[in-house]
N, C-alpha and C positions, 0 to 999 in steps of 0.2 A: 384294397390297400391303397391308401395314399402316398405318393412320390414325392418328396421335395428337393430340389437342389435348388441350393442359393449361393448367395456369395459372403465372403467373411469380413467383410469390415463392420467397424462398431457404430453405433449409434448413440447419444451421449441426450440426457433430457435432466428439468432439474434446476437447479440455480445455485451458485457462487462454486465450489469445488464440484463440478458433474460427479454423478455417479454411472458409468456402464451400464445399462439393461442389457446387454445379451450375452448369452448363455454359447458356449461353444455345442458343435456338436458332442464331441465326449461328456460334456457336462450331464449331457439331458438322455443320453445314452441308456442310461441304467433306468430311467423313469419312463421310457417309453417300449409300451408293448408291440412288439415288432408283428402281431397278428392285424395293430389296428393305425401302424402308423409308422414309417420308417425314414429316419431323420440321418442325409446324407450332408459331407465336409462339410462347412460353414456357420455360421453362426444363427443366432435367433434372437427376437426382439422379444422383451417382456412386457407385453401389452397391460394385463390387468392382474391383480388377486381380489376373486371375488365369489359371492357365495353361489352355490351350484343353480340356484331357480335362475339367477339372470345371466346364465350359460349360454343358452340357447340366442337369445337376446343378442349380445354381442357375437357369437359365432355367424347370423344372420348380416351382423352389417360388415365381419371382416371375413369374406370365406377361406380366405389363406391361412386363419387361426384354428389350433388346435388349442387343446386343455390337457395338462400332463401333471399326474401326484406328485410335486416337487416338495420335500419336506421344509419346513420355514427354516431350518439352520442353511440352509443352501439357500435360498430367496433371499432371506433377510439381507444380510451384504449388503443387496443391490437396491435397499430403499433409501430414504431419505428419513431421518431423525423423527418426524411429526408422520410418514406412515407406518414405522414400526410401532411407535405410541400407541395408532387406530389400531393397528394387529394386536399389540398385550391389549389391547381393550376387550376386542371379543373373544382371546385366548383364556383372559382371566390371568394373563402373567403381570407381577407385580410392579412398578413403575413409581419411582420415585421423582419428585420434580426436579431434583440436580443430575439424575440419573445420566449420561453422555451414551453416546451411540457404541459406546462397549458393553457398556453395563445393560444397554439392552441386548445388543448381539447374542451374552449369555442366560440373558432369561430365554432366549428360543433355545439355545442348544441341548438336545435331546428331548423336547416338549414333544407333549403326545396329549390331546383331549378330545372330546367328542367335536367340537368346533371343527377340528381339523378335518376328517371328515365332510362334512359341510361346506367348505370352503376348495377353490384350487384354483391353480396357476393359469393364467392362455400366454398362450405365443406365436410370432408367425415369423413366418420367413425373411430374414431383413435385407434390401437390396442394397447394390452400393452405390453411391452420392455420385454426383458431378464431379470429376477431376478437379483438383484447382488447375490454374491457367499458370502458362510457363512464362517467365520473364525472364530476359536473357542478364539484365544488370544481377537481379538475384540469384542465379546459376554464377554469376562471375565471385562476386561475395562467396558462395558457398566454395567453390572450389579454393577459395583464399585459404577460408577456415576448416578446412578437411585435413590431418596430418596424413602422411607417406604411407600409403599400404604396404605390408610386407609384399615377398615375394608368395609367400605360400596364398594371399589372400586375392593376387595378383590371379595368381592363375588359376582361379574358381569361373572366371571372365573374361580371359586374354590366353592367346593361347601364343604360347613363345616358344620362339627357335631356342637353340641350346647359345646358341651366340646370344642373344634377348638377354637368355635367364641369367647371363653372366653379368650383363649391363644394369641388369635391372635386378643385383644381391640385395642391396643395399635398399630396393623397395620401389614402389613407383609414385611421383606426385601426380596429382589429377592439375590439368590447366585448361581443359575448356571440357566445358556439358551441353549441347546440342541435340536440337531435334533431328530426329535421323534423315528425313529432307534434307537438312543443311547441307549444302557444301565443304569441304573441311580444304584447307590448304595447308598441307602436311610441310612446305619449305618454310612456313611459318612458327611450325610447334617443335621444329627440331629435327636433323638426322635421325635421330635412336626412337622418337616419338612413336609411339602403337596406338593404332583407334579400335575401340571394342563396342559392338553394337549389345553384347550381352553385360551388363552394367551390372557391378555385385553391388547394388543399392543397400545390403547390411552393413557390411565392410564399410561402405562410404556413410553410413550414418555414427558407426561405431564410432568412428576416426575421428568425426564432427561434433560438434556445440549440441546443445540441445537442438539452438535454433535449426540446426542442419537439418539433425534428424527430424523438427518439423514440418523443415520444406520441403523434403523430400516423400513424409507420410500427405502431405497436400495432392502430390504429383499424380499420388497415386489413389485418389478418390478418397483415404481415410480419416475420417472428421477424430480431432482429437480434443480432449477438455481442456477445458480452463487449468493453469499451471500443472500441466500432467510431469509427472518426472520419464528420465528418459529411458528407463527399464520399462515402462508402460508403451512407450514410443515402439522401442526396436522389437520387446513381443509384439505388436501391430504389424511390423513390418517382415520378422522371420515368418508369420501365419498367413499374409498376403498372398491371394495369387492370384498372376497379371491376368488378367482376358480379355478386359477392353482397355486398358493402361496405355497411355501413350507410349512410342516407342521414341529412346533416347542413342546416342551416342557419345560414350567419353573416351578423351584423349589422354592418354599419360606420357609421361617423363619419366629417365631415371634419377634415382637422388644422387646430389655429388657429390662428393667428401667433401667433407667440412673444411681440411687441414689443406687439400694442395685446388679445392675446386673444379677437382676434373673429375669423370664418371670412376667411381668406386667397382673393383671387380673384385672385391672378397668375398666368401660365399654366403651363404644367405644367412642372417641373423636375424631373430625377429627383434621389431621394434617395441619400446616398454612406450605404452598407452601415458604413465602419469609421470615420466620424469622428461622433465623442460630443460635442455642443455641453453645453458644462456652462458653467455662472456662476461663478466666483470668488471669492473675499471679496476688495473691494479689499484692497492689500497695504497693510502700514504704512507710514506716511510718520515717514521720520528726517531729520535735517537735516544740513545737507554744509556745511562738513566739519563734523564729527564733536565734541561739544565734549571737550575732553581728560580722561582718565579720571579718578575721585577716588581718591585717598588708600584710601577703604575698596573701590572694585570693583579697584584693582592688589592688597591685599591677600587679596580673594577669588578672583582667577586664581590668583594663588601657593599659596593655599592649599590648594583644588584640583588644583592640579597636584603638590605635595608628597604629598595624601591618596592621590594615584593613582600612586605610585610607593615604597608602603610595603611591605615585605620580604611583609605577606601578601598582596601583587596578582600576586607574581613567583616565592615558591619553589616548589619541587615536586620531583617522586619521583613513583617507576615506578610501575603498576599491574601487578599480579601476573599479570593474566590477558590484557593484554592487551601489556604492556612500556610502553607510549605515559610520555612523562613528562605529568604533571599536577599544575595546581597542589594544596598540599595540602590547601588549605579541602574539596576538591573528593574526596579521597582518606579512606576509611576503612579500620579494621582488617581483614582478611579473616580469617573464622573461621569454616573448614570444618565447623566443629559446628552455623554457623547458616543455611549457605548453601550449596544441593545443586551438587556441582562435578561430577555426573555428564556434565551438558553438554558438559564441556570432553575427555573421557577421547577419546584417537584414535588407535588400534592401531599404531605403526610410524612414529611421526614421530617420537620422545624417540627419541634414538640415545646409549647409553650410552660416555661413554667405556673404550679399550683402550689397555695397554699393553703388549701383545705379539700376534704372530702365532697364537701357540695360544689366547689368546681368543676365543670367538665374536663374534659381533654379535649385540646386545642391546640390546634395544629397554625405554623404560621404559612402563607397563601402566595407571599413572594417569592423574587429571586432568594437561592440560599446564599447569604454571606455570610462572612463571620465579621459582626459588629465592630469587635476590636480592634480591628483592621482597616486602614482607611485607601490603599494601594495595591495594585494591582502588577503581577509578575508578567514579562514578553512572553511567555508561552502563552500565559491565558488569552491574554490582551489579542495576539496575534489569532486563534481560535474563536472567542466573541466578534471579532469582526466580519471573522467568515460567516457568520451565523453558525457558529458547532458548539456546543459545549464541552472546554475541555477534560482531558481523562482523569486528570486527579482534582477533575472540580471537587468540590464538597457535597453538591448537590449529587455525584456521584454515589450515594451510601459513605460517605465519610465523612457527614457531620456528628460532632461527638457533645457539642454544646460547653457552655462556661462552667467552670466549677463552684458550685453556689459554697457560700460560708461555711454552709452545715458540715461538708464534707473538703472542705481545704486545709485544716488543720489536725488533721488526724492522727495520732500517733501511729507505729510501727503495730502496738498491740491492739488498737481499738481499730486499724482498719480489719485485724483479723478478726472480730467480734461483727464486721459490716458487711464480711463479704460473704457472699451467698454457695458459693461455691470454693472446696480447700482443695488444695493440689498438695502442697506439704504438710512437714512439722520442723519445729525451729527450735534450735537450742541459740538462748542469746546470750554472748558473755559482752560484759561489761567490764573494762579493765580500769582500775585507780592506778594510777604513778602518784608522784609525789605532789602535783598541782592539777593534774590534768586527768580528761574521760577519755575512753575511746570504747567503743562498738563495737561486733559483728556478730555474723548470724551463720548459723552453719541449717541448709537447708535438705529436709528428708524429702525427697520427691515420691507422690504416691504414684502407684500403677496406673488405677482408676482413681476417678475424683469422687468428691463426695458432695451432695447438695445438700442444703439446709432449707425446712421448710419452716423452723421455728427460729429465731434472734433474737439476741444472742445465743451462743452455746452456753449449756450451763456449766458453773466455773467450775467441775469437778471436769467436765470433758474440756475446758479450753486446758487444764493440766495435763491431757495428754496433744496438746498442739503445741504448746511453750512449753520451756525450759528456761528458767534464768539462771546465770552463773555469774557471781560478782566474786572478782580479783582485787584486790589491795591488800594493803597493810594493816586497816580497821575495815570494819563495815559500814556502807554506806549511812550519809544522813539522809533527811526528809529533801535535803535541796540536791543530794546526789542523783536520790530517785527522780526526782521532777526535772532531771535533764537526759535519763535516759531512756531510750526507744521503750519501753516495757510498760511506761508511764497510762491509767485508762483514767479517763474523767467517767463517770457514769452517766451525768446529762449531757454531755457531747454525743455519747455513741447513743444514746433517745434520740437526739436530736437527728441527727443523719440517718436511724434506722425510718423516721417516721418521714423524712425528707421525701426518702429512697421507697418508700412505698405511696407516696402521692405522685413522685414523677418519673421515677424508672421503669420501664417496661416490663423489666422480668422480678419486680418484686410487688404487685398489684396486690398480690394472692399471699404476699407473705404475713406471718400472724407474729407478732411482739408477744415474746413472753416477756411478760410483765414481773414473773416470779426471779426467772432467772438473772434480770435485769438490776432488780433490788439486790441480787447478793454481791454484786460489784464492788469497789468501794468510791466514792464521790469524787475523790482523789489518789489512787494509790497502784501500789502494783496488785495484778491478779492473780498472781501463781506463788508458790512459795521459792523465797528465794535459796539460794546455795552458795556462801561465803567460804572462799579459799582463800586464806592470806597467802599474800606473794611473796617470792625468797626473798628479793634484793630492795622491794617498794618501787620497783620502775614497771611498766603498763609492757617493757620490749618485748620480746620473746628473742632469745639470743639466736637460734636455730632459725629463725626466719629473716635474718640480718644478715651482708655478706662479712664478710672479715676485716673490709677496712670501712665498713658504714659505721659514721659517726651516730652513736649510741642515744642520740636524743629521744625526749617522749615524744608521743605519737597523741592524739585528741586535742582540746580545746580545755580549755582554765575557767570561761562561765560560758552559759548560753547552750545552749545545745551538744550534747557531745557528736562526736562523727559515729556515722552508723554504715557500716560494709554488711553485704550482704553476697557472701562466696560463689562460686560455681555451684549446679545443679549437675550431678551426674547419675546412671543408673545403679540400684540396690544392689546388697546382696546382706542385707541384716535383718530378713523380716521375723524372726525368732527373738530379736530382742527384745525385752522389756523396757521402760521408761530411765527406770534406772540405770539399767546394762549404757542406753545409749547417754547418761545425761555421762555416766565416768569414759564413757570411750570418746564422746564429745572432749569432754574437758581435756584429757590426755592429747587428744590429737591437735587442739590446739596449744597446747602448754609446746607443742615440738615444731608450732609452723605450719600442721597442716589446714585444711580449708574447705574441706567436704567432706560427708557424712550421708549415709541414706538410707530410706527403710520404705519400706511396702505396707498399705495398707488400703484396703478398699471394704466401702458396704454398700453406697449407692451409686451404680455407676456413671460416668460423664464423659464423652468420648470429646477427644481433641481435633477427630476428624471430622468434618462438613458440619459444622457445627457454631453456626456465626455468632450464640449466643453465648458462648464460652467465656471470652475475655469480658464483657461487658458484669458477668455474674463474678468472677474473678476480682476484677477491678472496678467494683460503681465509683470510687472517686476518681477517676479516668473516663468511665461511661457515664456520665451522671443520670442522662436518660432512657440509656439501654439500646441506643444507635451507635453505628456504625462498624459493627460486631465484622472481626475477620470474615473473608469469604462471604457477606449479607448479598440477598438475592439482588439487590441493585450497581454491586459492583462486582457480581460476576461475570464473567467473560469480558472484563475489563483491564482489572492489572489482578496479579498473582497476589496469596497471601503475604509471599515473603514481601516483594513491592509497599505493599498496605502498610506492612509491620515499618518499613522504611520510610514511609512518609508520614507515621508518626510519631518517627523518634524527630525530626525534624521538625514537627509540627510547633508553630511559633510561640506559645506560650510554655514550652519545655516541659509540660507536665509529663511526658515518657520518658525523657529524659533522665529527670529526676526520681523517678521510681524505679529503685535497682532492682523490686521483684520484676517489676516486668520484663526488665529489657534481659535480665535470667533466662525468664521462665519463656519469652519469643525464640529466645536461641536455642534452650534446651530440645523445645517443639519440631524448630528447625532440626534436628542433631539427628531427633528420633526418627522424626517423616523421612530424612536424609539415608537417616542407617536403613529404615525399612525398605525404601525404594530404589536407594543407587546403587548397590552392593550387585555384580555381575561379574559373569567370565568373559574375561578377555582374552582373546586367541587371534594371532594371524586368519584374515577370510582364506588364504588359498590351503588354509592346515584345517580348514573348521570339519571337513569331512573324515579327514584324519582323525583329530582330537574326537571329535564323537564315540567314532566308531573304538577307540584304545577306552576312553571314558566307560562305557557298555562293560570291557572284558576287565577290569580292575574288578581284584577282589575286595570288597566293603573291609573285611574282616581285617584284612592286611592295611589298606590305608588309615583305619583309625586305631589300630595299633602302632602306627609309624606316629597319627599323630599325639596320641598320646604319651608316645616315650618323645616329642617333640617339646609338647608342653612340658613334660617332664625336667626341660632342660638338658635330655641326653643327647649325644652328639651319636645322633643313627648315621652308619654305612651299610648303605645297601648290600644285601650276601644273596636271597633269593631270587629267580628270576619274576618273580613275581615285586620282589621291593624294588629289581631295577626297574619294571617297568610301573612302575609311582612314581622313582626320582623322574624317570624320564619324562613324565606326561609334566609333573609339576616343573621343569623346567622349560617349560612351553604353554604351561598356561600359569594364568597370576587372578584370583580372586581378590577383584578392588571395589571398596570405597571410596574412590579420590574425591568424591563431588562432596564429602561428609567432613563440616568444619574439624582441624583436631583429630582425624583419627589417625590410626597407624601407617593405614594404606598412603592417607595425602603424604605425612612424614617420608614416608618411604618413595612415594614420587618426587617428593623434592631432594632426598637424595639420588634420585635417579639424574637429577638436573644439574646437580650440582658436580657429579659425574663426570658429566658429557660437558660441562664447561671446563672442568680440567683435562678432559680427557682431548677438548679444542685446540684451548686456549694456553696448555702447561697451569705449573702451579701457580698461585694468586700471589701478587706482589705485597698488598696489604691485606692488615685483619683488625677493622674499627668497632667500635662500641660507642653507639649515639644514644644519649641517656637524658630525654629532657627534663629540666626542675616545672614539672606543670603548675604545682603552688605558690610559682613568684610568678611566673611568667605572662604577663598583662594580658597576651590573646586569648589563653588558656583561661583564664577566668574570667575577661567578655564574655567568652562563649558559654562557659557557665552559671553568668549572670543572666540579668535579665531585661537589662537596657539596652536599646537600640544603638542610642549615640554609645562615642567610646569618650573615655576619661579618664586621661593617664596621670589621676591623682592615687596616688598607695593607699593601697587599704591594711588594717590589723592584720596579724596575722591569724586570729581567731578567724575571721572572716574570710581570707583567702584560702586557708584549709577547709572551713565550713562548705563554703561555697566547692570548691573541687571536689571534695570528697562524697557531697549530695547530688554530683554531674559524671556520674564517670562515660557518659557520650562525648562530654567537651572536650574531657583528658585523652581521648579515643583522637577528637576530628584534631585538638592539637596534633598530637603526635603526629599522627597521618603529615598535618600540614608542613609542619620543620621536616621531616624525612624529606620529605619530595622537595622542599626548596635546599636542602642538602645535594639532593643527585644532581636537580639543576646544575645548580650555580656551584657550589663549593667539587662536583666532581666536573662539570659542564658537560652532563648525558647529552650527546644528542645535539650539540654547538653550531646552530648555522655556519659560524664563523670557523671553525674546528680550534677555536683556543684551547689552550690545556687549562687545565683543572687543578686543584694543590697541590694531585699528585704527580699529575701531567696529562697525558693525554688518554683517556679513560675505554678502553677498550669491551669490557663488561663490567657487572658486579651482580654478586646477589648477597641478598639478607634475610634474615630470617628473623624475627618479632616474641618477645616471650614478656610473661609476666616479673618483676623481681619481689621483694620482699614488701616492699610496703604499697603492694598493689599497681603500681605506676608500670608504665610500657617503655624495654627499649628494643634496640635492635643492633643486632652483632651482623658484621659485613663484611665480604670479602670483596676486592676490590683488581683486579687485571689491567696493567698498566700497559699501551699499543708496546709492540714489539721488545718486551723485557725479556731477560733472560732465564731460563731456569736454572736452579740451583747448583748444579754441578758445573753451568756454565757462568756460574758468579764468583764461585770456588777456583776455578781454573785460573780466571783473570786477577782475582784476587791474589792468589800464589804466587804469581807471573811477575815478570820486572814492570807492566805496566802501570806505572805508577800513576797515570792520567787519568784510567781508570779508578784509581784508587782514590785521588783525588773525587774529581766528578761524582764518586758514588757519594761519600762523606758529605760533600755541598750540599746533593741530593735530599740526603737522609734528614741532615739538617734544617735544614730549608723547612721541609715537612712538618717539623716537630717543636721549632721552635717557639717560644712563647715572647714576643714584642712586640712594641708601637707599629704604630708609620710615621710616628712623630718624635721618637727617642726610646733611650734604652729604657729597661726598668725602673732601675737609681733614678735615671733622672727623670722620670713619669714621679716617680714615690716624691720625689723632691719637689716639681712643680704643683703635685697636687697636695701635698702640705702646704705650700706656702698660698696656697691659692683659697684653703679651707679654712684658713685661721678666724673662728669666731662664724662661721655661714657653715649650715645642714645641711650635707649633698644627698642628695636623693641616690637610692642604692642599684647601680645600673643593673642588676642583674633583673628588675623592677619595673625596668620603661622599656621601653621597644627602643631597636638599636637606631643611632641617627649614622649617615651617610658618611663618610671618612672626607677628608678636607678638598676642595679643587687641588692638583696637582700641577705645574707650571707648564706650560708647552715644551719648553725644551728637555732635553735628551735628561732621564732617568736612571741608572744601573745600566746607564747604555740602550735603556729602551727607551723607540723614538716614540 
């Protein structure tokens, strides 16, 4: 029989995050035969897995190694990525190349084949390392960072008089760690000071930093990995045992109280590990209400707020290497003479355009830029210099190439005729008022997708993908149709089908039906239409209006009508017929609603790992078939959701502009979301708890409970079996928070909103910031498509066109006025601590919803420092104190009112009469605001 004792520390081999090789003794326990081999405390190295003939082999060069049947679910763990690969090699287990080191894990677990057999583990006895070296500056640092052991942890290592124990309730601090050699001068560490040569080195690592606990696993011979966490650490360190360990000596203290600074003698409490008692600086004291702003702080919000919405806070242009738009303070020239573009060069991603079948495929050989582009963003700039190329280069897998002609003018119907791949079905209404068009689409999202291996569909199936529905008073003319989304050319979509098979990647192999192609028509709509004349002849819907929205039409009078395209949510219509949906469709929008859905799948197309997905989706977005979500070259680089981000951003705004996409990226998001984040939440110190009540709940009784829940019935627990549901469900919570839009976030954010009243008392104010994005000059910058700005007015056909074809810009507007709202008009966050309109700004939160005519605002509650609550406004209000009474009134006022800095209204309405006579003022609500007048140095409303 062989004998081993060895020692337990670990041995780390490997590169960038180590993996552990050894195996405890309990680990191996069970796989060793105690007739031929008997494996005492400590650990073991895992030298090889290898096949039984060259056994003997290595057992000759390590005689300390054994060989032991370890089944590969217990080995595996401890390999590295590329030798699990080798092992499904000769296992025959299956191995995908996005596959990640989970996904192999489970292809071992429970594997059994003839291989296995053939194959086995060696291991030998693992010694332990050289000590690291003691340095007394590093022991001084450590004992800094170690917080106050209790008393109970105290005396695992110290042994105390009953007098000690009293001194030391409160815990003890560590202040010097020496070699036991050293000399200690105890008139130095304190009267009460105790020296303990038995060191609870747990305790002392618990109390400490990582770093602690790493200097301390040093001390003691155990080599630890690269960023190990520190549950890795202190198991190292509770399984340690000293033998040849230097021997230490530390010195404690007792802790003082806080309040009078002298030793605490109350009795032992323990210390809580994660709350940090810190002091405060009392806060400022402001006075309530608030007194009303002067003359000179309303003309320094304004001013501020105009300086932060100047043409150079907002323009911008592509970056050459990476597309991203940016502004262009931020953007220089790019001058390949002065900045090595070797970085960017990446054999077989430029895919040259062809314009015939005897062309080859040709790849371009240089650095990737994008043409268009003539400047270069500080991120890139600052990474080329290093020599790296940076991570949202292009040459990363996210060139996606120019939109050639064929495929840039596509209508709404003919891109559905191009695209290779359907995820929906559309019902499109078309609405007539009395001059004007308007759009939208209400989208059935399928399960699975469907691919097409023949283009077009033929026009009997593209009638069950559309649906048209035209609203007015007559039915359309021949110039109606030709301005709405429905519109097909039949040589446009040849033209793009045949583009798309000389230079797209995933349509090489696609075949033109030439048959299906002729039934089109040369110019017209594809599907039959459905004419509903309107009550009133206006395009409204009065149920999607609020009550006091001015009732105008909605669309454009020539040129394109505006085209919306709703939310994607999931089905529950897959029984419907065409019809059922085209009347439940019409219905739901005759009332304001905006989503619609049905199921259907034949050929499946997974949304998961799947980089060719969008590119088959969207070829006038892909033109070539690169840069496909998740593509093997920008993996392990940035995240899909990231990708999806940088190119709505992407400088020529073509995702922008395509409302299916920026849907159908969110929807993706919503699902991958639902499917992944959805978890129980539980206290960790209850989790042994909750398990264990979880196990004895009867099934039967909880989805009884929950179904008279869904029911709407208001259940009171009677059995003891219902009380013990409510109980469990009041201590655990099944969330989604991380899922845009679901119940769960909704319900966190009343959780938030909660705890700020429940802070702060009730909120002083409750605003509704509502911006007009279709005058608004930034707002349609950004949904234009010029660099420079030009604050000349445009039609209003085009200002609506323009928004209504960007709802990104409507988005980053929005976004942008909020946040220079919190700024400056509340002054979040005030170096200075000036108050704000309302004064001096304590909290706020807001919460963002859609309204009727699609546009974003945001309802807010707003907490003004040290106001009152309601019972205590009431009180004073009642009271004689009429100063009060006053003050609030000024207050309120002040807030609300509506005037100059320069005169009352009358006399504004007066001066700009007389100032307009025979001259056209431009409509301010039109130009970006200018800066309110210099105001004179001297004294103000009494403000100097």
């Amino acid at each position: 029989m062989k004998i081993l004792n060895v020692k337990p520390p670990t041995v780390l081999t490997g590169g960038g995050i180590h993996i552990p090789r050894t195996f405890s003794q309990a680990e191996l326990a069970a796989y060793a035969a105690p007739a031929e081999i008997q494996l005492k405390s400590g650990r073991y190295e895992l030298l090889r897995y290898l096949h039984r003939d060259r056994l003997n082999e290595l057992l000759d060069e390590n005689p300390q190694a054994f060989a032991l049947s370890v089944p590969l679910d217990i080995v595996a763990p401890r390999m590295t990525v590329k030798e699990l690969q080798s092992m499904a090699r000769v296992h025959k287990v299956p191995v995908l190349r996005n596959h990640v080191k989970a996904d192999l894990l489970m292809g071992f677990k429970n594997h059994a084949c003839a291989a296995c057999m053939e194959y086995t583990t060696v291991f030998k006895a693992f010694s332990a390392p050289v000590q690291g070296s003691f340095r007394k500056e590093y022991a001084e640092k450590m004992c800094a960072a170690v917080k106050p052991l209790s008393l109970s942890e105290l005396s695992t290592g110290v042994d105390l008089t009953p007098a000690q124990g009293s001194l030391y309730a409160k815990g003890g601090k560590v202040v010097a760690m020496l070699e036991r050699h050293t000399p200690i001068d105890l008139a130095t560490c304190g009267a009460n000071a105790v020296v303990t040569n038995v060191v609870p080195w747990l305790a002392l690592a618990r109390r400490g930093s990582k770093t602690v606990a790493i200097f301390l696993a040093k001390l003691h011979g155990i080599v630890i990995p690269a960023r190990p966490k520190k549950e890795y650490i202190l198991e190292e360190l509770k399984t340690h045992m000293c033998n040849d360990c230097p021997q230490f000596q530390v010195v404690f203290q007792p802790v003082l109280s806080p309040k009078t600074g002298k030793e605490d003698n109350q009795q032992d409490r323990p210390i809580q590990d994660d709350v940090a008692y810190v002091r405060s600086p009392p806060p400022l004291q402001h006075h309530y209400p608030p007194s009303p702003l002067s003359i000179r702080n309303k003309a320094s919000i304004i001013a501020e707020f105009t300086s932060s919405i100047l043409p150079s806070r907002f323009e911008e242009a592509g970056c050459a290497v990476c597309g991203q738009l940016t502004l262009l303070s931020d953007l220089t020239p790019l001058d390949p003479a002065e900045v090595n573009l070797d970085p960017l060069v990446e054999i077989g991603l430029v895919r040259l355009e062809r314009r015939s079948v005897t062309e080859p495929v040709k790849h371009h050989a240089g650095p990737v830029l994008d043409a268009s582009c003539s400047q270069i963003c500080g991120s890139c700039l600052a990474s080329l210099v290093k020599g790296k190329r940076p991570v949202n280069a292009l040459a990363n897998g996210l060139w996606i190439g120019t939109i050639p002609k064929e495929l840039s003018s596509l209508t709404y119907a003919e891109q559905c005729l191009v695209a290779r791949v359907r995820t929906n079905r559309y019902v499109i209404r078309v609405a007539s008022g009395h001059s004007k068009l308007s759009a939208n689409a209400i989208a059935f999202p399928c399960p699975t997708l469907k691919v097409y291996k023949h283009l077009p569909p033929k026009r009997e199936e593209l009638s069950e993908v559309l649906a048209f529905i035209f609203t007015g008073v007559k039915p359309p003319t021949e110039v109606d149709l030709g301005r709405t989304p429905m519109l097909v050319r039949r040589n446009v979509v040849a033209d793009a089908l045949e583009w798309l098979r000389l230079n797209h990647s995933d349509y090489a192999d696609l075949l033109i039906d030439r048959e299906a192609l002729l039934s089109y028509p040369e110019w017209g709509v594809p599907v039959e239409m459905i004419h509903r004349p309107s009550d009133d002849g206006s395009n409204i819907i009065p149920s999607a209006t609020s009550v006091h929205e001015v009732n105008e039409e909605e669309g454009t009078d020539s040129g394109q009508c505006l085209f919306t395209v709703h939310a994607l949510v999931g089905g529950q219509l897959e029984t419907m017929s065409m019809s059922a949906r085209k009347a439940a469709a019409l219905q739901h929008l005759r009332t304001g609603g905006s989503v619609l859905a049905i199921g259907h799948s034949e050929t499946p197309e997974s949304m998961y790992h799947n980089p060719q997905l969008y590119p088959q989706l969207f070829p006038w977005l892909f033109p070539y078939g690169m840069g496909g979500l998740g593509n093997t070259r920008v993996q392990g680089l940035i995240s899909e959701s990231k990708q999806k981000r940088l190119y709505l951003m992407y400088h020529d705004k073509r995702f922008q502009t395509d409302t299916r996409f920026v849907l159908l990226a969110f929807n993706h998001e919503q699902m991958k979301s639902g499917a992944s984040a959805s978890f129980v939440l539980t206290r960790r110190r209850n989790f042994a708890t909750m398990a264990s009540e979880v196990a004895l709940i009867n099934p039967a009784v909880i989805m009884n409970i929950s179904n008279r829940l869904q029911a709407g019935e208001r259940v009171i627990p009677q059995t003891e079996e219902e009380k013990r549901c409510f109980a469990l469900m009041d201590q655990i919570d099944h969330v989604g928070e991380s899922v845009h839009g679901s119940l769960a976030s909704k319900k966190r954010m009343r959780t938030e909103l909660w705890s700020l009243i429940s802070n702060l008392g009730a909120p002083s104010w409750f605003i509704t910031v509502s911006p007009v994005d279709n005058k608004h000059p930034l707002c349609i910058y950004w949904a234009d498509k010029n660099i420079k700005f030009h604050p000349d007015l445009k039609e209003y056909n085009e200002r609506v066109r323009l928004v209504a074809s960007n709802p990104i810009a409507g988005a980053r507007f929005f976004h942008f006025l909020v946040e220079l709202l919190i700024k400056h008009l509340l002054r979040w966050a005030d170096d200075q601590e000036r108050p704000g309109v309302f004064g001096h700004t304590s909290a706020y939160f807001g919460t963002v919803e859609q309204q009727g005519r699609m546009t974003l605002h945001v309802h807010m509650l707003i907490w003004i420092a040290n106001s009152l609550n309601p019972q205590q406004v009431r009180d004073k209000l009642l009271s004689e104190d009429s100063d009060f009474k006053a003050e609030l009134l000024a207050y309120l006022e002040s807030c609300q009112v509506g005037e100059f800095l320069t005169g009352t209204m009358d006399e504004m309405k007066d001066r700009m009469s007389a100032q307009a006579e025979g001259i056209t003022c431009d409509d301010p609500v039109q130009t970006l605001p200018i800066g309110p007048p210099a105001l004179p140095c001297h004294d103000v409303e009494g403000d100097g």
